[in-house]
C-alpha positions in Angstrom: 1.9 -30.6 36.6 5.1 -32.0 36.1 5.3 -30.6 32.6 4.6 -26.9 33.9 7.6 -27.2 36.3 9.4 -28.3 33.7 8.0 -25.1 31.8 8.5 -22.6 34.3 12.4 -23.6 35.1 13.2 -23.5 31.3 11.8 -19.8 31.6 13.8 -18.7 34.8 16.7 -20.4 32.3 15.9 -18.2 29.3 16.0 -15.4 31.8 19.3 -16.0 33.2 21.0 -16.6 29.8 18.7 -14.3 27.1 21.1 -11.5 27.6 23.7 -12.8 25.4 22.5 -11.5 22.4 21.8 -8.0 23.3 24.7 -5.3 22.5 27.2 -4.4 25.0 26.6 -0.5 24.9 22.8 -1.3 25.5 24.0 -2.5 29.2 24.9 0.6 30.3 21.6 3.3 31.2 23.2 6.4 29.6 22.7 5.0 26.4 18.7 4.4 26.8 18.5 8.4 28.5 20.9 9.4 25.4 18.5 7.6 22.7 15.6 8.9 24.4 16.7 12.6 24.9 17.7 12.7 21.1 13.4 11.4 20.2 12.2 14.1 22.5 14.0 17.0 21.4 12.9 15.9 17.7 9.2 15.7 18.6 9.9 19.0 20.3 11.4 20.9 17.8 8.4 19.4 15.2 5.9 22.1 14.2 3.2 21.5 11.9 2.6 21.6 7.7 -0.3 23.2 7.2 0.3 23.9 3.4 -2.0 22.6 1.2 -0.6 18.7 -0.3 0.0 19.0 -3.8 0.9 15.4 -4.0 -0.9 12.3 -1.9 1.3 9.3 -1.5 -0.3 6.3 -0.6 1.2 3.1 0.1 -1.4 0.3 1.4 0.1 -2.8 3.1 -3.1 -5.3 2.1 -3.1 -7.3 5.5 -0.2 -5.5 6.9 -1.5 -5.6 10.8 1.0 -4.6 13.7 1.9 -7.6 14.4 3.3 -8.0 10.3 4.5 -4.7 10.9 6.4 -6.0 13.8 8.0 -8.9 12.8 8.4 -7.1 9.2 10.9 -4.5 11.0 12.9 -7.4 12.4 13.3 -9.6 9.6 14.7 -6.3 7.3 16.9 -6.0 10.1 17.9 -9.5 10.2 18.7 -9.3 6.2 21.1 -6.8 7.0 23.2 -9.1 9.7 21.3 -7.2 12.5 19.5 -8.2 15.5 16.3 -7.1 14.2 14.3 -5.4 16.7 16.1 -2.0 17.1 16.1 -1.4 13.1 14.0 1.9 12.1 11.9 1.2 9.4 11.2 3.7 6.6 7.1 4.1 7.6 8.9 4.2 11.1 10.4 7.8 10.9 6.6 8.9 9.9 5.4 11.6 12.6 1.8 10.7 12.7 0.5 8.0 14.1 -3.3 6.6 14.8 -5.8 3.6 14.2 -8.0 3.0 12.1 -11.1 0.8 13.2 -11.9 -1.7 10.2 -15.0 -3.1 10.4 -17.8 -2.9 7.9 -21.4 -2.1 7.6 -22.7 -5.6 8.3 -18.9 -7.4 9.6 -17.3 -7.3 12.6 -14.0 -8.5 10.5 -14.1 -7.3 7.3 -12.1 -7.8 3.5 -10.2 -5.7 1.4 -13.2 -4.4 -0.9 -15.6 -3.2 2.0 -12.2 -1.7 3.8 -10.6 -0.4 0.6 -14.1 1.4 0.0 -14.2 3.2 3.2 -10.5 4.4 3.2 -10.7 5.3 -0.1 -14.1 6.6 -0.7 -15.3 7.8 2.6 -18.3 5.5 3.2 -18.4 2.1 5.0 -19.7 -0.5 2.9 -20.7 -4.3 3.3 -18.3 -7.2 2.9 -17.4 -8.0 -1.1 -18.5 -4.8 -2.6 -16.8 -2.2 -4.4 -17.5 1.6 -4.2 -21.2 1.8 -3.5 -22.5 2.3 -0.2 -24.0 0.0 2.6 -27.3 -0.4 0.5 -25.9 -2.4 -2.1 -26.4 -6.4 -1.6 -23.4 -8.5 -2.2 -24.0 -9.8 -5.6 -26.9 -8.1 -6.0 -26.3 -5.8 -9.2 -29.7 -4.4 -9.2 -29.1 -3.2 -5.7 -25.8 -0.9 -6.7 -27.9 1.3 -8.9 -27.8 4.8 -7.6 -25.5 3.6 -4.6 -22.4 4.7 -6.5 -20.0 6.3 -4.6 -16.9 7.5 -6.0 -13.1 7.6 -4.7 -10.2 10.2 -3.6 -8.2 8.9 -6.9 -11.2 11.0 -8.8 -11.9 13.4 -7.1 -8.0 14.4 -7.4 -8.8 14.1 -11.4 -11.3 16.0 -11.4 -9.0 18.6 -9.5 -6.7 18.5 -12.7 -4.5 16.1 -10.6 -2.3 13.0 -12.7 -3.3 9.7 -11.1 -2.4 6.3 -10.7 -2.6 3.2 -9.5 0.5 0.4 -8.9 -0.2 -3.1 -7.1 1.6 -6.4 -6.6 -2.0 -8.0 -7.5 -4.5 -7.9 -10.7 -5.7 -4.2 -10.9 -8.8 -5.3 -11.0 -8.5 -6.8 -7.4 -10.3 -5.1 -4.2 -7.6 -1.9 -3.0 -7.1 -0.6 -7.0 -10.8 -1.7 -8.3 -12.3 0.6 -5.3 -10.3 3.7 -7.0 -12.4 3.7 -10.3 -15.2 0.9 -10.3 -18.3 0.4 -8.7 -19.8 -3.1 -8.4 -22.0 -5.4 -5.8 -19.2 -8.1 -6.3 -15.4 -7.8 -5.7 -15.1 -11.3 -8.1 -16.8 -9.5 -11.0 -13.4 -8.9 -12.5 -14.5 -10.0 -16.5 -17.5 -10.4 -18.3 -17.1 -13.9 -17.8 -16.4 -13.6 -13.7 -20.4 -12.7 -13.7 -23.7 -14.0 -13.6 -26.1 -14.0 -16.8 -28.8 -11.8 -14.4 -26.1 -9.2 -13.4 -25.1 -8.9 -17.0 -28.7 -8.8 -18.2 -29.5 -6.3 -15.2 -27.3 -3.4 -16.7 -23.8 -3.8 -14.5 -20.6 -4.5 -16.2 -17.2 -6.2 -15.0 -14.4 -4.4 -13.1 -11.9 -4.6 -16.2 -14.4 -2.8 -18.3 -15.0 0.1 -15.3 -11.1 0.3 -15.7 -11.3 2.5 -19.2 -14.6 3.7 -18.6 -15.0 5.3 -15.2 -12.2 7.3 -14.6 -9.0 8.6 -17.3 -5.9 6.9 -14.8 -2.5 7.9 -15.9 -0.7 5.3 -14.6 -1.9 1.8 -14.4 0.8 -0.6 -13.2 0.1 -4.7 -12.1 -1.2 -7.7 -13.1 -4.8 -9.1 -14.7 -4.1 -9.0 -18.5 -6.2 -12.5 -18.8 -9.5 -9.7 -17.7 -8.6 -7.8 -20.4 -8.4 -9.7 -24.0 -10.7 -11.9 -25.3 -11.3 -15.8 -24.7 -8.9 -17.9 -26.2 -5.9 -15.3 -26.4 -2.9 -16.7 -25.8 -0.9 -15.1 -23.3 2.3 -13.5 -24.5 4.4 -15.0 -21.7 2.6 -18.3 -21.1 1.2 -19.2 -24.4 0.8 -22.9 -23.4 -0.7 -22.0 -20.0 -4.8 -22.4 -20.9 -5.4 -20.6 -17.8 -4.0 -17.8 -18.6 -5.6 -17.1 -21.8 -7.8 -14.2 -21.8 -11.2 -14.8 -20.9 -13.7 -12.4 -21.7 -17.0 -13.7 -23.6 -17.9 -10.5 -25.2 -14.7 -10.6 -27.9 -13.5 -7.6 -26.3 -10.0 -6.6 -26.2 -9.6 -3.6 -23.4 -5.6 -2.9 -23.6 -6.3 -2.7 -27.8 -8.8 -0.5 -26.6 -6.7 1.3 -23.9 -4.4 2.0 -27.2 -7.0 3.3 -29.1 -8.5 5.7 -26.3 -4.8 7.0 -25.9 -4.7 8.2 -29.6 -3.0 11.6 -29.9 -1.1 11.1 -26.4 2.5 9.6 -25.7 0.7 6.2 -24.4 2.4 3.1 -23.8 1.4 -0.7 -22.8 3.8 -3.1 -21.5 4.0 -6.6 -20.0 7.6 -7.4 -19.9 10.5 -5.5 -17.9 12.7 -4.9 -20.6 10.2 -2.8 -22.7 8.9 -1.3 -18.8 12.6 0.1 -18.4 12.7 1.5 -22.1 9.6 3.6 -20.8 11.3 7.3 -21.1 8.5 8.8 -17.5 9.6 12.4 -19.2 8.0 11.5 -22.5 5.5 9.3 -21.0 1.6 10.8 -20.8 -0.2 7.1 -20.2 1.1 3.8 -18.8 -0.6 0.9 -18.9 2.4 -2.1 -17.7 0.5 -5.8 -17.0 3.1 -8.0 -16.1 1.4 -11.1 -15.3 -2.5 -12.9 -16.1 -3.2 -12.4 -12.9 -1.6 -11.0 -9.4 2.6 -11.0 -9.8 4.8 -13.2 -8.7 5.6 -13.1 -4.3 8.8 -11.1 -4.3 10.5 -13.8 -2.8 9.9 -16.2 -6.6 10.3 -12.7 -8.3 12.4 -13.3 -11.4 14.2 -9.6 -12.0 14.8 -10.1 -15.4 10.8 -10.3 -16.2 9.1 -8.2 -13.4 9.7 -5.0 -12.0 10.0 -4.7 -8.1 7.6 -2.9 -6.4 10.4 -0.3 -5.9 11.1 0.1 -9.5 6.9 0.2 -10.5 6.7 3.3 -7.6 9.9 5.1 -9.0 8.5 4.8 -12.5 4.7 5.8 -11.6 5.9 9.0 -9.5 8.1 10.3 -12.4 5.2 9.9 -15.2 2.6 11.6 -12.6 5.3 14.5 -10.8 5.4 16.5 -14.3 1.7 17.7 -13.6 2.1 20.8 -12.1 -1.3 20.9 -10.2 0.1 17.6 -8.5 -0.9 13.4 -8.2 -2.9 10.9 -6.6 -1.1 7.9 -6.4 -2.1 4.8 -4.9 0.8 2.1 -4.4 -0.5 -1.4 -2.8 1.7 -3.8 -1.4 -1.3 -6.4 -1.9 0.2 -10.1 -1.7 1.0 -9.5 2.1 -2.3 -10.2 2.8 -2.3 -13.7 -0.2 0.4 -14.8 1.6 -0.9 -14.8 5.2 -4.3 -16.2 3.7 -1.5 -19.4 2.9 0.0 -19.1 6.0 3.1 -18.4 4.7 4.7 -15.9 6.7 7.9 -15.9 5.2 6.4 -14.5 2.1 4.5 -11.9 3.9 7.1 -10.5 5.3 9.6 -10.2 2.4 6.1 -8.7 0.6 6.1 -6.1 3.7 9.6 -5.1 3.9 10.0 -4.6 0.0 6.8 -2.5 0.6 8.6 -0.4 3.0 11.6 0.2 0.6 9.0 1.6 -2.3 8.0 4.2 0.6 11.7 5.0 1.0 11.9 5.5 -2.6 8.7 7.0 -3.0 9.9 9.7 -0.1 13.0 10.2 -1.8 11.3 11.2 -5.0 8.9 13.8 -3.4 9.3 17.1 -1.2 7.7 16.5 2.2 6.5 20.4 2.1 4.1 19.3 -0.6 3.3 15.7 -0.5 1.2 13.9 1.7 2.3 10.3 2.6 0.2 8.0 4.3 0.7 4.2 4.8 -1.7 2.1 6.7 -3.2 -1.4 6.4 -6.6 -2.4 5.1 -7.1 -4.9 7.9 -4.9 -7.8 9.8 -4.3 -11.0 9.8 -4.6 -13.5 12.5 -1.1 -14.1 13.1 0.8 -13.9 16.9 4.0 -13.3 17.6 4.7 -15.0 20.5 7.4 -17.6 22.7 10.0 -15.4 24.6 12.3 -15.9 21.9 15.8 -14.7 22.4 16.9 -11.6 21.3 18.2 -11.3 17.6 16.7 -14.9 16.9 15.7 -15.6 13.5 11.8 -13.9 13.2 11.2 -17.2 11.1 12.8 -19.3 14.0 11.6 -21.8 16.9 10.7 -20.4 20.7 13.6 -21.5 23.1 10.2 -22.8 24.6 8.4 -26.2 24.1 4.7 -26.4 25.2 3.3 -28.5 27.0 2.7 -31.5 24.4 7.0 -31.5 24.4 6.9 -30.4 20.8 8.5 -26.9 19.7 6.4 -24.1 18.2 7.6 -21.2 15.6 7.7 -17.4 16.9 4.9 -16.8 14.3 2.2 -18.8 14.0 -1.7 -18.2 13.0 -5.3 -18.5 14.9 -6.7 -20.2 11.5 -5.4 -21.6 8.7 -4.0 -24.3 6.6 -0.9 -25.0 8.7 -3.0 -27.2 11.4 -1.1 -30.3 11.3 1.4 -32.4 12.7 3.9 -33.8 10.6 4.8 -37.3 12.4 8.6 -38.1 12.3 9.4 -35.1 9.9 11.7 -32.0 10.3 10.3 -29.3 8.0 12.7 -26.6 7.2 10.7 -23.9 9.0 12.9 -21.1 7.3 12.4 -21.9 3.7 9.7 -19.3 1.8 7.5 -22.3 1.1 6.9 -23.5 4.9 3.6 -23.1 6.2 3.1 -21.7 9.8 1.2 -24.0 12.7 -2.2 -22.7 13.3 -4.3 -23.6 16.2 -7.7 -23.8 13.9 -7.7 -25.8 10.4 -9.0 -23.5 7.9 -8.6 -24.3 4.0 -7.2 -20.5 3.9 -6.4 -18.0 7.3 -9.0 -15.6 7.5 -8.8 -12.2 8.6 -8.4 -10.6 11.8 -10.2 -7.3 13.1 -8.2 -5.4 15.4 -7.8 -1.7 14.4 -4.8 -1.1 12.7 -2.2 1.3 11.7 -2.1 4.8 10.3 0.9 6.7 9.3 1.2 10.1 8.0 3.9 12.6 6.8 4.0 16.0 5.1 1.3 18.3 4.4 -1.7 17.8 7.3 -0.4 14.9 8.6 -1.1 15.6 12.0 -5.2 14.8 10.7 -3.9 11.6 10.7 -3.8 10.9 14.4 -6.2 9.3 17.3 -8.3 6.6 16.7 -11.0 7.0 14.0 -13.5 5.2 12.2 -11.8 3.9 8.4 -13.8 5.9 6.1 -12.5 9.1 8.0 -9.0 8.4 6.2 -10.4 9.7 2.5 -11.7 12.5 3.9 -9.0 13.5 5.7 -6.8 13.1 2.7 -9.5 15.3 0.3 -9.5 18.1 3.1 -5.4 18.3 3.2 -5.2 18.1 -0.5 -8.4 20.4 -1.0 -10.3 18.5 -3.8 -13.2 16.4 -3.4 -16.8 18.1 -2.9 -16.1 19.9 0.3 -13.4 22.9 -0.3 -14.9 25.7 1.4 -11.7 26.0 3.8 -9.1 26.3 0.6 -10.7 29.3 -0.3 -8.6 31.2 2.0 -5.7 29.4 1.6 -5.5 29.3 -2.1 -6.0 33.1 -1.8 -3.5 33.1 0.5 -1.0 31.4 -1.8 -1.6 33.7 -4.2 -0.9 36.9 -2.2 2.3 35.2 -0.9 3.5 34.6 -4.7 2.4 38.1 -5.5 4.3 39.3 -3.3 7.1 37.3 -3.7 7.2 38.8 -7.5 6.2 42.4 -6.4 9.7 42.5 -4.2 11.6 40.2 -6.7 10.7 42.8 -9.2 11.3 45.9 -7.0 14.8 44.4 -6.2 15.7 44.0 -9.9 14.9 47.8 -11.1 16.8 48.9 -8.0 19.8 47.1 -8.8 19.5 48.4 -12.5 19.0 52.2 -11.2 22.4 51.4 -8.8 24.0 49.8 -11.7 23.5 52.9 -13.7 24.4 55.7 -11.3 27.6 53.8 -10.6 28.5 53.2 -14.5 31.3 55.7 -15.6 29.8 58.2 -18.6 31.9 58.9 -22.0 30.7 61.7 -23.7 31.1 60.2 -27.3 
């Protein structure tokens, strides 16, 4: 009882004195009715792009829930010596907004492979499996067999579209795998990931699906060790064992890749030097592995050996932009979600605001008329952000708060996960990029969370992209605005439309010339010669 007195007064405290950080024109009303004038008029004066999306845009925060979102905006602001909770991020300015409900077929929460199939394929699957529907048993390779399903990165090939695919993990990890592969288990990522039955049974390892399934243009990650044979020595860690290739069947897929590539201006890289002498005019086929397995956190990035996320986006859109029916690019900020499985919120963050600068990029390399952007998360994470801290205090920081054991508590913290425990008569620096948040449940690794989470659209169709609608309805709504994919019977007018327009366009441009000529020639003086 005594304790909660003590609780309540240090809160009537926080109120009294929690002012001082806010700005001094944020005291006075007029600047609150100015701010919120200047939104309104904006939404009013927005009207709708109907035109038909050349180009999708897809950035996929892996684990990015609100609440990452949140604390993501403050701590970019923080790194730029603000406050934090007024900055605008990039996916901010986006004009559609909804939610996407994730769970699967047979999960209430659900992962990255049975979410990454629904968004991207159009189905809802179960947990751990790869584009195939809800028939398919986890693990179960007999079950996948006519259960294929395939993915909005096709279907835009097979609309004449370039593709691509760049992520902060392996590319043969859940978001990119559920582009091109189809398999009853997520882990199946080599030949020697998989069980002798599967093998035996006729299915074959994501790496494989990676050349086989679908021609990519642009394939830009980590997860050379799936790709070359056992015993390979990796070409930046040749004394690392672990990150030797692995495959059992002697096959060497990026020698492979080369070959397949034969004829075309095709090039495979695993370093950033030879990434940056990568001319995107000249470039037909990109293959860029920079790491064994997922990339370094961006936070223990070493520049001088691996391309941002920024850099890999800016590189993918300039190889893929030269097709003049359009892309399909899919761009995954996916060790977000790695680091909140460590509780290590600090990373997540800096993984979610680096995320939101490739957007800015990517939005500076595109024309909003013709390309649809989307950015959403796959699912959440069980993190809270919570305390009453003060305003402009450090995301990463303490609540002014202690609870009710005396002890102080971080602003973030987790439901689950490997940060239950009590360090007796330690200080940890809670601010380094290596601390692990408190969590009220101890859980080798923080699991998932299932609250919907957020969509974010801009350009051609976005306002599809708004409400609150079951996962799977995201690939279809991206198919409908960019008319590919089995369904296109309401293009037909639009296409023809286009055409008229451009027909039009020339018939006048055309008109205008030979009447200029005919005034150019009645004017001209005449010399009889």
């Amino acid at each position: 009882m005594e304790l909660t007195r003590v609780a309540i007064s240090a809160l009537f405290l926080l109120l009294a004195f929690g002012s001082s950080s806010a700005k001094v024109e944020e005291e006075n009303p007029e600047f609150w009715r100015s701010q919120a004038k200047q939104t309104l008029q904006s939404v009013l004066d927005r009207e709708l792009n109907t035109n038909v999306a050349k180009n999708i845009l897809f950035f996929l925060g892996d684990g990015m829930g609100i609440t990452t979102y949140t604390a993501a905006r403050i701590l970019k602001g923080q790194l730029q010596n603000q406050t934090g909770e007024e900055t605008v991020m990039t996916m901010d300015t986006f004009p559609s907004v909804g939610l996407a409900k994730t769970y699967s077929v047979d999960f209430q929460i659900a992962d990255s492979a049975a979410t990454a199939t629904a968004y991207l394929c159009g189905v809802k699957t179960n947990l751990n499996t790869i584009g195939v529907s809800a028939a398919t048993r986890n693990g179960v390779c007999k079950s996948q067999k006519g259960n294929e399903v395939t993915s909005i990165l096709k279907w835009a090939k097979d609309a004449g579209k370039s593709v691509g695919i760049v992520t902060t993990t392996r590319v043969q990890h859940a978001t990119p795998a559920a582009t091109y592969a189809h398999t009853a288990s997520r882990k199946w990522y080599s030949d020697a990931d998989m069980p002798a039955g599967a093998k035996k049974d006729g299915c074959t390892d994501i790496s494989s699906q990676l050349l086989s399934n679908t021609d990519i243009d642009v394939i830009i990650g980590g997860g050379r060790k799936y790709m070359t044979p056992r015993g390979t020595k990796d070409p930046e860690y040749p004394r690392d064992y672990s990150s030797w290739g692995k495959r059992k069947d002697g096959r060497d897929l990026i020698k492979e890749w080369q070959s397949m590539k034969f004829g075309k201006v095709a090039h495979y890289v695993w370093n950033k030097t030879d990434f940056d002498a990568v001319d995107p005019e000249t470039t037909d086929y990109l293959m860029a592995l920079f790491e064994p397995g997922d990339l370094r956190f961006e936070a223990d990035r070493d520049p001088n050996m691996d391309p941002s996320i920024v850099e890999t986006t800016e590189k993918a859109i300039r190889i893929l932009q030269k097709n003049p029916k359009g892309f399909f690019l899919l761009v995954e900020g996916g060790r977000i979600d790695q680091a909140h499985h460590a509780g290590r919120a600090y990373m997540a963050l800096h993984e979610a605001v680096a995320l939101d600068y490739a957007i800015a990029k990517g939005l500076e390399l595109t024309k909003e008329n013709e390309t649809l952007t989307i950015v959403m998360a796959d699912h959440s994470h069980p993190m809270t952000f919570n305390g009453y801290p003060f305003r402009g205090q450090s995301i990463l920081g303490k609540s002014p708060l202690w609870a009710m054991d005396v002890l102080p508590y971080t602003t973030l913290m987790y439901g689950n996960g490997p940060g239950h425990k009590v360090a007796n008569g330690t200080r940890p620096d809670i601010q380094t990029k290596d601390y692990v948040q408190l969590a009220a449940v101890p859980t080798e690794s923080a699991t998932h969370s299932g609250e919907d989470v957020a969509v974010l659209a801009r350009g051609p169709m976005a306002h599809l992209f708004q409400g609150v609608q079951e996962q799977n309805y995201i690939a279809h709504a991206m198919a409908y605005a960019a008319c590919v994919g089995a369904d296109q019977r309401h293009c037909q007018g639009k296409q023809t439309a286009h055409r008229v327009c451009v027909s039009l366009y020339l018939y006048n441009l055309i008109r205008t010339y030979y009447c200029i000529c005919h005034i150019l020639t009645f004017m001209a003086p005449s010399y009889n010669l």
